[in-house]
C-alpha positions, 0 to 999 in steps of 0.5 A, a space after each residue: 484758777 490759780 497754777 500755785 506758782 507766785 507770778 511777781 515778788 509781791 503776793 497776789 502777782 500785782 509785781 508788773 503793775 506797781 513796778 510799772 508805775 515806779 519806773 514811770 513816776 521815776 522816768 517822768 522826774 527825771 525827765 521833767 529835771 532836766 527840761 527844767 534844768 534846760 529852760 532854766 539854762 534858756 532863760 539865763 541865756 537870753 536875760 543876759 543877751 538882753 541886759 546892756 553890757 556894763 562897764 564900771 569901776 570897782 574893787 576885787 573883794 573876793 575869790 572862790 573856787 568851788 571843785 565838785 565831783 572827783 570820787 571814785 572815777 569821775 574827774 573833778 570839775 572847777 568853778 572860778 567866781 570872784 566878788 566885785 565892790 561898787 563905788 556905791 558899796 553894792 557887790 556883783 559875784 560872777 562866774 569866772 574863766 580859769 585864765 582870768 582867775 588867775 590874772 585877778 588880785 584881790 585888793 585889784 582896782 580897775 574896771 568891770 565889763 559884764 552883761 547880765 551875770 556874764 563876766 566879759 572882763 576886768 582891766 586893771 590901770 597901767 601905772 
């Protein structure tokens, strides 16, 4: 028998039960999102302690840097990369520090060391 009162905010009182199931299909992807992310991350990780670290010759083609966030009260977080020219005319893009950012030069020759996708570093020669 019903009391007249509307026991959810949809007709027929089933309010508890879908936004149960809303709640848990969002917990579930959010959840699901970030074992991804931190497999994803794991992978990366042990691939690059895998590869051989590399030293070779190139030529510094390009520099970005990619700023995200910074609305509102959120601080703003930057990104350093910079692009690497073969001999044999190939690029590698790779993840750069702040400091070393800046230190590099586009048009600079010397040599790259990385491992995997790993900057470790780039020495110019001493003329």
């Amino acid at each position: 028998m019903s009391s007249g009162f509307n026991m959810g905010p949809f007709p027929g009182g089933s309010g508890g039960n879908i936004f149960l199931i809303i709640f848990t299909s969002v917990f579930v992807l959010v959840i699901g999102t970030i074992i991804i992310l931190i497999i994803k991350s794991l992978m990366t990780w042990s691939s690059n302690n895998a590869s051989p670290i590399q030293s070779r010759i190139c030529k510094v083609v390009a520099k970005r840097m990619h700023v995200s966030g910074g609305s509102g009260d959120s601080s703003a977080s930057t990104s350093y990369y910079a692009t690497f020219e073969f001999e044999d005319r190939n690029r590698l893009e790779l993840w750069v520090g702040r400091e070393q950012f800046g230190y590099i030069v586009e048009g600079d020759q010397g040599t790259l060391t990385y491992q995997g996708t790993r900057f470790k570093d780039f020495s110019r020669p001493l003329l």
